[in-house]
N, C-alpha and C positions, 0 to 999 in steps of 0.2 A: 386602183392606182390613180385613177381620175381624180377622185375626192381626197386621196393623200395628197394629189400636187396640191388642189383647189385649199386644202382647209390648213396645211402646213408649209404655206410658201416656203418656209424656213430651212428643208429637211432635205441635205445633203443628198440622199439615196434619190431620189424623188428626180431633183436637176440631173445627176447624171445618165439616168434612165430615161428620161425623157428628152434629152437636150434641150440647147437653149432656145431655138425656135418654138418646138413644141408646147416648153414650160411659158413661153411666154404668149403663148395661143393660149392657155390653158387658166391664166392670171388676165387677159381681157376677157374670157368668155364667165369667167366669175365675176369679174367687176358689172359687165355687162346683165348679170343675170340678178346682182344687187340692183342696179341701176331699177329694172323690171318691176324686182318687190317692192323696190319703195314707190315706184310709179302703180303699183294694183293697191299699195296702201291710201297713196291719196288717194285713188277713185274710192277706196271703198266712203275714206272719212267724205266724198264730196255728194255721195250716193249714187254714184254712176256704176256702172256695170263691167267688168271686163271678159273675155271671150274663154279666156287662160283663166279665170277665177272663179273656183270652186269646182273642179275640175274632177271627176272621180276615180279611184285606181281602175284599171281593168280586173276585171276577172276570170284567171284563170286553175279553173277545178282541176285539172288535172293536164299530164305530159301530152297528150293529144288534141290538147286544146291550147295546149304552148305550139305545138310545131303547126297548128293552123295558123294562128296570130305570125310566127315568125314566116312562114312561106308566103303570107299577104304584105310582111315588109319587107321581102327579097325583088319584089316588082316595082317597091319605089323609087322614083328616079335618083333620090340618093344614093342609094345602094346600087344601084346600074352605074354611077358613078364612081364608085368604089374599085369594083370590077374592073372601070375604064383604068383607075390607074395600079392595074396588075394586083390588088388584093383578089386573093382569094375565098372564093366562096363559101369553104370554110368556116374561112375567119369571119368573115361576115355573119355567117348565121349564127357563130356562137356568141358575138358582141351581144344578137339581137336577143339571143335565150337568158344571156345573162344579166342585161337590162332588164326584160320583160320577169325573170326568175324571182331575182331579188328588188326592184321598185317596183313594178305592175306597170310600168307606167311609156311611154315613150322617150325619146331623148326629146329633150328641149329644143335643141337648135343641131344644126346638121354637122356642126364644127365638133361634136362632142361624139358622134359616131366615129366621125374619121381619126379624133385623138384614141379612142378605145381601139380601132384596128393597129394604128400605129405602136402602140404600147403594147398590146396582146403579142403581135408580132415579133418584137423585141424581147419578148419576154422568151418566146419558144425560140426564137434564136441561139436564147442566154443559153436556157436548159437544152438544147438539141432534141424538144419533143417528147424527152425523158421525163416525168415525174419524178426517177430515181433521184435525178440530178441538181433538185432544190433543195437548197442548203436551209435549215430551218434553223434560226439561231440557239433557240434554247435548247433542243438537242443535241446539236454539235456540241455544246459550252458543256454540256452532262458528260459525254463520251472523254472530252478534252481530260474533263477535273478528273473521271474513272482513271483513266488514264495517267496522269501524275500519280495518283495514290496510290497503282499500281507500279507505277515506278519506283514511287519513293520506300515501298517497303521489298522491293525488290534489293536494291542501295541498302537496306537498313539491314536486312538478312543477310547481304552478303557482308555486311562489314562484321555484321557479328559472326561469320562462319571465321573470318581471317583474324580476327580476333583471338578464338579457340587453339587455331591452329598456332598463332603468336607463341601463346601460353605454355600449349604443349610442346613447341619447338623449343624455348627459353628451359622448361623443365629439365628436355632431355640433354642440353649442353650441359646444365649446372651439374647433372649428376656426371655428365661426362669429364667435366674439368675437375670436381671432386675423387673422381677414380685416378686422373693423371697424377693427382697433385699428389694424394697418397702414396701412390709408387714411385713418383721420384724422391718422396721423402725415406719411401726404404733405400730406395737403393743409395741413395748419400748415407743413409747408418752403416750400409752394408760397403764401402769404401773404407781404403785403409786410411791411418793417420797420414803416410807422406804425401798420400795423393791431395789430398784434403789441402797441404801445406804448399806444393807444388800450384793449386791452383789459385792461393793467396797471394802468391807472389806473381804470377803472371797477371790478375787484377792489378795489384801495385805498380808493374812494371805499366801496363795499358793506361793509367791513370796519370804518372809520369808523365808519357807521349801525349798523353794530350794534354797537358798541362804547359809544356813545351813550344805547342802547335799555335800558330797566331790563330787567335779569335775570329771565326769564320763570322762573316754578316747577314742576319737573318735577311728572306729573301723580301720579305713584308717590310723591311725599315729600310730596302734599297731606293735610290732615286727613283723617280719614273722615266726621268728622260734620258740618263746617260748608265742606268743600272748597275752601279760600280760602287759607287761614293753613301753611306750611309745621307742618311734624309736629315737636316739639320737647320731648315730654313722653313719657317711659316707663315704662308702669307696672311696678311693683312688688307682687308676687315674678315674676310671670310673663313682663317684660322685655319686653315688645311696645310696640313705637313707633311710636301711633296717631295722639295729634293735637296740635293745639294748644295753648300754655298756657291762655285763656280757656276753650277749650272740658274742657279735660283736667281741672281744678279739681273741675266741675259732675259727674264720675263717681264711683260705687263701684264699680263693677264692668268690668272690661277690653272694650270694645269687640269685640276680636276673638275670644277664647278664655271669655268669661264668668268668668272668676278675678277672684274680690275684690280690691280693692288696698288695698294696706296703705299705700303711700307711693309718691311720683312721683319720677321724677330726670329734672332737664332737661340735656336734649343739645345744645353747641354745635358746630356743621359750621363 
């Protein structure tokens, strides 16, 4: 995580893991450790010598010759310092195995121990110590995708089960209205003539009556404001044809869309 702040000042994950103190402890001590190289560069071009230059890994053959080297920098004053401010000793030894593990080599400067305790700690915070509990991106995203496709042909099965069912349920009405329709067709053969005549006439007479009956107004072409008066007024610019003349007059603004109206035009059906 050191070298992620160090070499990707850039990177979102990095700043909020570290905070901004720490990130910004972490961008001097790499300025700082540029500054260094270029200062062992001049010595070399001037032919001078430096202390830090040419420096060799350590050698460590084997885990028992890692936990000498780390027990010999548990008595450094650094690390006694560590300890002072309540890390644990723990964390401490593991920083130092995992320095010495993976470089061979020591920390450079003492600011880069205390950043690696800080950061390891935060880290077992995150996870609560648990391994289980580190989210690895690219396997989540695998499980995530399993999972839609497993969804999605879930949804697909089932539409096709309701589907089948559609078909068969359609089938068995058609054949049911095709039974009814047959039998009421006997049974009209199987009525006498006056019945027959009897029933033409009380259609004729029903037909009459409402022929008689004032023109009832559909409920769809009634006003919207006073529900009575069919709808005969259309505003203008926005063309919606909402209510009646009385009530249509007493508007500025369009009932339905809230558009001012400039002018009305009546509509005769």
């Amino acid at each position: 995580m050191i070298e992620h702040a160090r070499w990707f000042p850039n990177c979102a994950y990095a700043k909020q893991l570290c905070g901004v103190e720490l990130y910004k402890k972490i961008q001097e001590s790499k300025k700082a450790q540029q500054e260094r190289a270029k200062a062992n560069d001049a010595n070399k071009q001037d032919g001078k010598t430096n202390s830090t230059v040419g420096r060799g890994q350590l050698i460590i053959p084997d885990e028992s010759a890692l936990s000498r080297l780390v027990a010999a920098r548990l008595d450094l004053p650094v690390s006694q310092r560590l300890l002072i401010l309540e890390f644990k000793l723990s964390l401490i030894k593991r920083c130092w195995e995992d320095q010495l593990r993976l470089k061979r080599d020591d920390y450079l400067d003492q600011i880069d121990l205390f950043i690696c305790c800080i950061i390891l700690q935060r880290q077992i915070d995150c996870i609560g110590g648990k391994k289980e509990n580190i989210i690895v991106p690219r396997v989540t995203m695998k499980k995530l995708r399993e999972q839609e496709q497993a969804d999605a042909a879930a949804r697909e099965q089932s539409a096709a089960t309701n589907t089948e069912a559609n078909v068969s349920n359609t089938t068995d009405i058609e054949m049911t209205t095709s039974s009814a329709s047959s039998t009421t067709s006997d049974q009209n053969m199987e009525q006498p003539v006056g019945s027959v005549q009897n029933e033409k006439d009380k259609k004729t007479s029903a037909a009459r009556k409402s022929d008689d009956s004032p023109t009832e107004i559909p409920t769809a072409n009634l006003c919207v404001l006073c529900l009575e008066e069919e709808r005969r007024l259309a505003c203008i610019p926005c063309g919606h044809l909402a209510t009646c003349v009385p009530c249509g007059h007493s508007l500025r603004s369009c009932p339905i869309c809230r558009t001012n109206i400039d002018a009305f035009m009546r509509i005769y059906v």
